[in-house]
C-alpha positions, -999 to 999 in steps of 0.1 A, spaced: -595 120 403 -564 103 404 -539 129 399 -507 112 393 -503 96 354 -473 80 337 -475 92 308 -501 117 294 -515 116 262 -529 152 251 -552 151 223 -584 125 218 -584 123 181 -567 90 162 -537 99 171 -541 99 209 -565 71 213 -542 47 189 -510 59 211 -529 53 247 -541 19 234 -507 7 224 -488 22 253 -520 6 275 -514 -31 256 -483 -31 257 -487 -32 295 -479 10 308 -496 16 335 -516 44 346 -518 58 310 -540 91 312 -554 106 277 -569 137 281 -592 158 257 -607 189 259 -640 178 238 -656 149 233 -630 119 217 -627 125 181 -643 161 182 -615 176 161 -599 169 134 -607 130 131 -644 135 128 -638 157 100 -618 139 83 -626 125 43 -620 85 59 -592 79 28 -567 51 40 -536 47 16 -500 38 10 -493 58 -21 -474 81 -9 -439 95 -22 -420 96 12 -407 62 18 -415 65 58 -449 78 46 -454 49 23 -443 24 50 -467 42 78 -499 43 52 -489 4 47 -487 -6 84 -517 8 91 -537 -5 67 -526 -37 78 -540 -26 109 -572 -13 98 -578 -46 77 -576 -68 109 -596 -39 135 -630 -60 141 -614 -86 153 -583 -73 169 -602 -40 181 -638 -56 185 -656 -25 163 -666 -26 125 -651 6 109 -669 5 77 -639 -9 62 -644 -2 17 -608 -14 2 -620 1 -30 -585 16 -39 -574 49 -45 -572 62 -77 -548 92 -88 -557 107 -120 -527 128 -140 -529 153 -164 -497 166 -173 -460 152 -181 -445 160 -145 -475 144 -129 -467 112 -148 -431 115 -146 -435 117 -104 -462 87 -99 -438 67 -120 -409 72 -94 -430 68 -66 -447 36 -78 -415 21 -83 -410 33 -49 -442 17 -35 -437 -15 -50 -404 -19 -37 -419 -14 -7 -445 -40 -11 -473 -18 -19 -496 -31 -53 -500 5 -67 -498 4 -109 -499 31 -136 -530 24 -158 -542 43 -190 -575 64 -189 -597 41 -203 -591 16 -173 -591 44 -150 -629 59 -167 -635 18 -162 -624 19 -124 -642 54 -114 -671 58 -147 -681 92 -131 -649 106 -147 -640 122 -182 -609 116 -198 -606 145 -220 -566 155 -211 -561 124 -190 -527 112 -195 -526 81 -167 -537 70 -134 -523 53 -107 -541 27 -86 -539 2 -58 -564 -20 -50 -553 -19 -10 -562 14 -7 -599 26 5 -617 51 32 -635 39 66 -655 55 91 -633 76 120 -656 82 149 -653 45 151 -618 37 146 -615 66 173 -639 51 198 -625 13 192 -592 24 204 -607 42 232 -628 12 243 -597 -11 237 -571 11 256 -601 15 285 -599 -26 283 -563 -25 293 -562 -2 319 -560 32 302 -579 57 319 -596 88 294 -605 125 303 -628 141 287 -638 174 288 -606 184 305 -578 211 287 -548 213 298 -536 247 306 -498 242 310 -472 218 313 -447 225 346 -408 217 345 -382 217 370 -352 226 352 -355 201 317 -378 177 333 -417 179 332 -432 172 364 -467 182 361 -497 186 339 -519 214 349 -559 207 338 -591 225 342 -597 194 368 -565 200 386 -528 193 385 -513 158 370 -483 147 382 -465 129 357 -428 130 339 -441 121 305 -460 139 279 -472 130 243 -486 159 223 -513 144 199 -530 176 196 -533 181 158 -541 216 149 -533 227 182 -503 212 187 -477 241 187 -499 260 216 -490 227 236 -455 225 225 -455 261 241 -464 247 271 -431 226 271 -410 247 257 -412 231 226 -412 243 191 -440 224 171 -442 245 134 -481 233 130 -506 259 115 -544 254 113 -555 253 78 -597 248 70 -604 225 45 -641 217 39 -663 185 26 -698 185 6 -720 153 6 -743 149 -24 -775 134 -24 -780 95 -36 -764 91 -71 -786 66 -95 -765 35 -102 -736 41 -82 -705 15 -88 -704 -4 -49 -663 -6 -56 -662 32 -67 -622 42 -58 -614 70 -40 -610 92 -70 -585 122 -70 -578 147 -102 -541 153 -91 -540 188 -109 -571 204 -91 -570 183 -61 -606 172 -65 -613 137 -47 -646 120 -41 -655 88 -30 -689 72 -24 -708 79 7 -736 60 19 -757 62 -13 -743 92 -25 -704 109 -30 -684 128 -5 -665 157 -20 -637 181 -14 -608 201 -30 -580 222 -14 -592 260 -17 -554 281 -23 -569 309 -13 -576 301 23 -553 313 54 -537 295 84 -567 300 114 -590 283 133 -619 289 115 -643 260 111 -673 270 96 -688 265 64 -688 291 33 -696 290 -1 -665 312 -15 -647 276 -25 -682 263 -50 -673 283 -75 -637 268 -77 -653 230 -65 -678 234 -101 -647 245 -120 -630 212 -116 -661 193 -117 -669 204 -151 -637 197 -168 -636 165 -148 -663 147 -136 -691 167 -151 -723 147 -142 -716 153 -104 -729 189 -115 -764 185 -112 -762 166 -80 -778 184 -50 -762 189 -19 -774 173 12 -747 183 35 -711 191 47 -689 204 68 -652 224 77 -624 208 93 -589 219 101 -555 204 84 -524 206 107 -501 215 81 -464 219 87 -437 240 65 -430 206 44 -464 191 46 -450 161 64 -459 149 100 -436 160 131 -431 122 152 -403 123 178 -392 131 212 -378 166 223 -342 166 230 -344 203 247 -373 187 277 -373 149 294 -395 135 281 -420 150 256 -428 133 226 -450 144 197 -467 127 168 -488 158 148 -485 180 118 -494 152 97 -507 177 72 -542 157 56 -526 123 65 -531 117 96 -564 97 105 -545 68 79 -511 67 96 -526 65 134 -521 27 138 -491 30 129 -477 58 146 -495 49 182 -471 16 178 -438 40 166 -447 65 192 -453 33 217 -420 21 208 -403 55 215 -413 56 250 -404 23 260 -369 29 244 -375 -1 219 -363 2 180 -399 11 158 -403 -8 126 -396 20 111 -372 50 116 -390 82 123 -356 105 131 -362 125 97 -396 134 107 -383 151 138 -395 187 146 -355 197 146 -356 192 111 -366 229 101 -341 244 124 -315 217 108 -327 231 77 -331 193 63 -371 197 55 -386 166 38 -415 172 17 -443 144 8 -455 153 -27 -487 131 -31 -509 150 -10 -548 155 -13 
C-alpha cells in the first residue's frame, strides 16, 4: 500500500466519491478515499433517490440546482445510467403558513432560475391521482425535480475518479487523525498509517467521531429514518411526481412497478440504530388515510432503515477548519445530501485548490453554532 496521500477523503458515500472525482479531474494527485464498508454502504444506499431545487435556503436552492444539472448530463459525462425520472416534485399544503412559506420560497427559486409554481389541488390530484384533496389548499411543483438510483451515481463517480488517478480503500477505517501542533500529518487506518496534510471528512452520520479525531467540532447526530416498498400498483402514472404531504411529511414516489414510501417518525431518538420496526405503521396508515387512501390496501414487499445526519439547524456543515491546517468537511446535510453531492464535490474541490466556488458556502460553516448565527432550511422531507 502506498502510504503517503495528498489529500484523504474519509467517507465512501456520494459525498466522498463526488469530492475524490472532482479533486482527481481536476488533476490532484495521489487522491486517497477511504471507506470502512463497501462504497455507498451507508447512508447513500439508503437514501429515498429524491433530487430537487426547492428548497428555502438560497445556497440550498442553488446546490439542489447545480446538481441536477449534473445529474442530467451523468451518462455521458460519468459513463453510467442512474435511472434518471425528472418527474418533479410535488409539495402538497394544507394550512395558511404552509402556503404563505412556499410562496416566498418560490419567488425565491424562480429568481434563482429554478421552474417551481404554486398550483391548486385539482392540478396537483391531476399531477399525482393517488392523492385526495379533502383540506388541500395548494401545491408546489417543478418539473426539473425527480429521484434516481444511488448505488450508481455512487459507483459512477468511483469508477470516474479511479479513471483519473484516484486511488479507493475499501474496507479500511480510520482510527485517528495525527497533528503536530495545528497541522495534520497522518492518517492512522486499520491497514496502517497515511501520511498526508490534508483531510476531508465526508463521513455522514459519523462525522463528529472523525471531527474528534482532528480536533474538530462537527454537531452531526444520527437519526433512523425508515422506507417501505409496496407491491406493483395497477395503472400506475409513468410521470408520477415525487409526492410530499408537507404537514405529515409523507412522500412517495414510484418504484419499479410499485411506490416507495416514508415519513419522519417524531418520536425517534439520535442513535445508530438501523434496523427495521413497525412502531412508525401505525403513524405511516394515519397519514395515508387522510391522504392518499388507496395506498392502504397495498401490500408490502419490502424496506429498510437508514440514518439522517441531522445538524442543530437541519442544514449541511461545508467548510474548512480554521482551528487545524487543513481539514475540510462537507456533512450534516440533514436528508439532503445524496441531491447536493455534485455539487458540493465541485465547492469542496474548489476549497482545496484555494479557487472562488460558484457559490459561497461560508454560512454553512460548522462555526456557525458557536457564532450563534444558525441557518435553518425549512423545506425538509
Amino acid at each position: 500500500m502506498n502510504t503517503h496521500a495528498s489529500v484523504v477523503v474519509i467517507g465512501g458515500g456520494v459525498m466522498g466519491t463526488s469530492i475524490a472525482y472532482h479533486l482527481a479531474a481536476a488533476g490532484v494527485r495521489d487522491v486517497l478515499l477511504l471507506e470502512r464498508d463497501e462504497l455507498g454502504a451507508g447512508s447513500t444506499s439508503k437514501a429515498a433517490g429524491g433530487v430537487r431545487a426547492q428548497f428555502s435556503d438560497e445556497l440550498n436552492i442553488q446546490l439542489g440546482a447545480r446538481s441536477l444539472e449534473a445529474f442530467g448530463r451523468f451518462g455521458e459525462e460519468i459513463g453510467h445510467d442512474i435511472g434518471l425520472h425528472r418527474v418533479g416534485y410535488l409539495f402538497l399544503l394544507s394550512t395558511p403558513q404552509e402556503v404563505a412559506h412556499f410562496e416566498t420560497s418560490v419567488r425565491r427559486q424562480n429568481a434563482l432560475g429554478v421552474p417551481s409554481r404554486l398550483i391548486d389541488p385539482a392540478e396537483a390530484q391531476r399531477l399525482s391521482p393517488l392523492i385526495r384533496t379533502d383540506g388541500l389548499l395548494a401545491a408546489a411543483y417543478s418539473p426539473d425535480d425527480g429521484h434516481c438510483t444511488p448505488e450508481a451515481v455512487v459507483h459512477g463517480y468511483a469508477a470516474a475518479a479511479r479513471q483519473c488517478g484516484a486511488r479507493i480503500l475499501r474496507h479500511t477505517a480510520v482510527t485517528g487523525i495525527e497533528r503536530q501542533g495545528d497541522a495534520i500529518t497522518a492518517v492512522r487506518t486499520t491497514l496502517g498509517p497515511i501520511s498526508t496534510d490534508t483531510v476531508i471528512c465526508a463521513a455522514g452520520a459519523w462525522s463528529r467521531a472523525v471531527g474528534a479525531m482532528a480536533g474538530v467540532d462537527l454537531p452531526v447526530e444520527p437519526l433512523r429514518r425508515q422506507i417501505a416498498v409496496t407491491e406493483p400498483v395497477p395503472a400506475l402514472p409513468p410521470d408520477l411526481p415525487m409526492t410530499i404531504d408537507f404537514t405529515s411529511s409523507l412522500y412517495f414516489h414510484r418504484e419499479g412497478p410499485g411506490l416507495l414510501v416514508g415519513m419522519s417518525d417524531p418520536d425517534e431518538r439520535p442513535g445508530f440504530a438501523t434496523d427495521t420496526h413497525d412502531r412508525w405503521i401505525p403513524r405511516l396508515a394515519a397519514a395515508l388515510e387522510h391522504r392518499a387512501p388507496t395506498l392502504l390496501d397495498l401490500r408490502r414487499t419490502g424496506g429498510w432503515a437508514g440514518l439522517y445526519e441531522v445538524t442543530p439547524d437541519h442544514n449541511a456543515l461545508i467548510g474548512e477548519a480554521s482551528s487545524v491546517s487543513r481539514f475540510l468537511y462537507a456533512t450534516g446535510f440533514s436528508g439532503h445530501g445524496f441531491l447536493q453531492g455534485p455539487a458540493v464535490g465541485e465547492v469542496v474541490r474548489d476549497l482545496y485548490l484555494g479557487r472562488v466556488p460558484f457559490v459561497d458556502v461560508t454560512p454553512l460553516s460548522a462555526d456557525r453554532f458557536a457564532d450563534d448565527a444558525p441557518r435553518p432550511e425549512v423545506n425538509r422531507v
